[in-house]
Backbone as CSV, one residue per row, in Angstrom:
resi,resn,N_x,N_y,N_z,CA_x,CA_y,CA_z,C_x,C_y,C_z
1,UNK,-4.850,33.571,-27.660,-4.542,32.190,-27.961,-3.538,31.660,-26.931
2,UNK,-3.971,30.382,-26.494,-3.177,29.867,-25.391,-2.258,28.768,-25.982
3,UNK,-1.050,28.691,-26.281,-0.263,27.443,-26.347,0.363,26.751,-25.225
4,UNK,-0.130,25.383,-25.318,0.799,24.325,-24.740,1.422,23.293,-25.298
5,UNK,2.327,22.608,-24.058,2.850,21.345,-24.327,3.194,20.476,-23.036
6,UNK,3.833,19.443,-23.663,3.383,18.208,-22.295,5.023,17.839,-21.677
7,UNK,5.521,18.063,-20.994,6.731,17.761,-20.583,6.189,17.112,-19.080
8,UNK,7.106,15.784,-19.566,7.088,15.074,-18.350,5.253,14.358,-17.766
9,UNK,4.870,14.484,-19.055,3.332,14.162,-18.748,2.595,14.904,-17.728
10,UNK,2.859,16.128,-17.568,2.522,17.452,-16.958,2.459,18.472,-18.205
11,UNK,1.094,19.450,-17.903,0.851,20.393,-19.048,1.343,21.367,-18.843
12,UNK,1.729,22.634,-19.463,2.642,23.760,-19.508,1.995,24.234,-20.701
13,UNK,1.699,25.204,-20.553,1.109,26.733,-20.568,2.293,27.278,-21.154
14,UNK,2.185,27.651,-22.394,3.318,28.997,-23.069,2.998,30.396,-23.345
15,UNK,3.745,31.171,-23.413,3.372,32.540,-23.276,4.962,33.259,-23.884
16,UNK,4.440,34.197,-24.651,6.251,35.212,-24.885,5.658,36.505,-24.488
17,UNK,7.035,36.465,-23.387,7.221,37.590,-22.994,8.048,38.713,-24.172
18,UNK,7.425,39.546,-24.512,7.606,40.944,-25.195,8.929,41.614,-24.866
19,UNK,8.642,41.391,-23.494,9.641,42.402,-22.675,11.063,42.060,-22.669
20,UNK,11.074,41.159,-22.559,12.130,39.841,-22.195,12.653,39.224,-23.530
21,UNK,11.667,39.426,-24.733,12.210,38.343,-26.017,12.376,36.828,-25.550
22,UNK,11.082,36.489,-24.945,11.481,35.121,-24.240,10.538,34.572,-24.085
23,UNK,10.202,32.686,-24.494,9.277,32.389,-23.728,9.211,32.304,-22.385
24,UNK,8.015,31.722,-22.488,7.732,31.435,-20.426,7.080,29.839,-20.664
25,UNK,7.383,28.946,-20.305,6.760,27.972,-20.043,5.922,27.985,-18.045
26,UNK,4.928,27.438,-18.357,4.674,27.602,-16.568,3.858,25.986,-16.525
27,UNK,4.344,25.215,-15.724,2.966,24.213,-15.534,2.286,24.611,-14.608
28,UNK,0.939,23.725,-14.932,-0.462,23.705,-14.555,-0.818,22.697,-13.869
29,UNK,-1.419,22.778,-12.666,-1.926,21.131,-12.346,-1.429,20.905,-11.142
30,UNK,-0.148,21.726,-10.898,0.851,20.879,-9.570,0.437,22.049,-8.224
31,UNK,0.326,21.831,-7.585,0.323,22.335,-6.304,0.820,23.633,-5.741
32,UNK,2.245,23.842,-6.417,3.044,24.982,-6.465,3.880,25.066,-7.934
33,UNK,4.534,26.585,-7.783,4.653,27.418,-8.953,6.211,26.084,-9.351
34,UNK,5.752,25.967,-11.261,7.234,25.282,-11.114,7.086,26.473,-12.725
35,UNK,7.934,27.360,-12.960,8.181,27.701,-14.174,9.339,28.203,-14.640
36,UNK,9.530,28.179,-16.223,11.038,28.613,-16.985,10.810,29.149,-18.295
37,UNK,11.592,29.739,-18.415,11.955,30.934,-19.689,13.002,29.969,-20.378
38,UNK,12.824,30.323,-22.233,13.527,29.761,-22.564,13.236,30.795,-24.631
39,UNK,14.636,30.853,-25.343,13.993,31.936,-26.503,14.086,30.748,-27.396
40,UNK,13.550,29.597,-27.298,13.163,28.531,-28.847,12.444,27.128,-27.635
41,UNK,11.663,26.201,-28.817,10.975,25.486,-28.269,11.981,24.375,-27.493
42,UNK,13.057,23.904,-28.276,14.007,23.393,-27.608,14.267,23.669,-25.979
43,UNK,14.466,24.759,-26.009,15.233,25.054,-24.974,13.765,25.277,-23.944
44,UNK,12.458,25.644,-24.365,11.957,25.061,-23.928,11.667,23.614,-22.701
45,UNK,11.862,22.543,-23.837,11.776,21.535,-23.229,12.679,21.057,-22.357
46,UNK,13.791,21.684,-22.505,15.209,21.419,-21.995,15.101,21.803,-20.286
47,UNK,14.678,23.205,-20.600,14.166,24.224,-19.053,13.078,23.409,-18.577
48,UNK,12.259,23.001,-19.020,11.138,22.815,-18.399,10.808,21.229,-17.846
49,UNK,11.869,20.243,-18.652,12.362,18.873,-17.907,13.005,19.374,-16.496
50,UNK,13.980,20.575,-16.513,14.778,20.584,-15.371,14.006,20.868,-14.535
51,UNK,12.844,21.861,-14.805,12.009,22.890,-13.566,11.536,21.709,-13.194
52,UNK,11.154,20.668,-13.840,9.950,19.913,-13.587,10.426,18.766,-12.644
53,UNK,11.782,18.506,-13.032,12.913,17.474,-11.760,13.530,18.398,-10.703
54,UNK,13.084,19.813,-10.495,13.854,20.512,-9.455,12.601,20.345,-8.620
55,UNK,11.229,20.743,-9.257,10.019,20.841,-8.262,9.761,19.300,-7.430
56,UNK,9.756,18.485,-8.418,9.310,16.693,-7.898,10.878,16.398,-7.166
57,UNK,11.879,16.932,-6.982,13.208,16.531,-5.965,12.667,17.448,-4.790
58,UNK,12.104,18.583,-4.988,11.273,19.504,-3.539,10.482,19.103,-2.788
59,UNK,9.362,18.050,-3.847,8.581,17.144,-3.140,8.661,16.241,-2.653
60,UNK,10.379,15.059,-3.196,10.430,14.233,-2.168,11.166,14.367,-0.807
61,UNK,11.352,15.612,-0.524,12.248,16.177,0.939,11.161,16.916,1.758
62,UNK,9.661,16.638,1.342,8.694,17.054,2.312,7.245,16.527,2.495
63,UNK,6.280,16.646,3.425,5.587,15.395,3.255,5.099,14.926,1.774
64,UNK,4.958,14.117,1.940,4.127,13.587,0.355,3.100,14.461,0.133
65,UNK,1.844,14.687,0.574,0.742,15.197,0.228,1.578,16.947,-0.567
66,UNK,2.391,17.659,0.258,2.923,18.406,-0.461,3.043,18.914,-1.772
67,UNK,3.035,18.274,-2.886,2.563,18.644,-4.191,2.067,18.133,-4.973
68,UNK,1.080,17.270,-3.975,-0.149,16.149,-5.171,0.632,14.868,-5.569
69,UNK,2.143,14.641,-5.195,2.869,13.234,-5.695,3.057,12.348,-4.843
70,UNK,3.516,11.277,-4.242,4.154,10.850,-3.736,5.188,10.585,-3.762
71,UNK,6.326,10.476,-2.483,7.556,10.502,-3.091,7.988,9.874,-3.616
72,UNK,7.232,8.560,-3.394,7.737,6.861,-4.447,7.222,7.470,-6.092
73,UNK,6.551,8.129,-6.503,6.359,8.755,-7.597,7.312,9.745,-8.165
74,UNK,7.634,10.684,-7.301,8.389,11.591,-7.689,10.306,10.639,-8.052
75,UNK,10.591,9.630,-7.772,11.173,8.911,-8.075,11.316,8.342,-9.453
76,UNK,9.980,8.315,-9.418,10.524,7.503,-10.408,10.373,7.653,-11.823
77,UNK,10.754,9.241,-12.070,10.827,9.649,-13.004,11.788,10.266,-14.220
């Protein structure tokens, strides 16, 4: 069974790691790897707003085509 959720109007893929006692959030869709661990759904969303404004601040410091956004997009979020 696959769970997701939508942060940032980007989909993310959940998964618990066993090993770790932890989720994994990972999104799907973007160009390159943006993912975060987090042990409740909260914190979840919390990690996975940040991953998701650390990856789209990566994309506006290199060409646009770079991770499917533009940088006037990656703005303005």
């Amino acid at each position: 069974m696959m769970n997701t959720m939508t942060i940032g109007g980007q989909r993310v893929v959940i998964r618990f790691d066993p090993e770790i006692g932890m989720f994994r959030g990972k999104f799907v869709g973007l160009s390159g790897d943006a993912d975060f661990y987090a042990d409740s759904v909260t914190g979840l969303q919390r990690e996975g707003e940040t991953s998701l404004r650390v990856f789209l601040d990566m994309c506006a410091g290199r060409e646009s085509t770079w991770c499917g956004v533009t940088r006037e997009s990656s703005k303005s979020g």
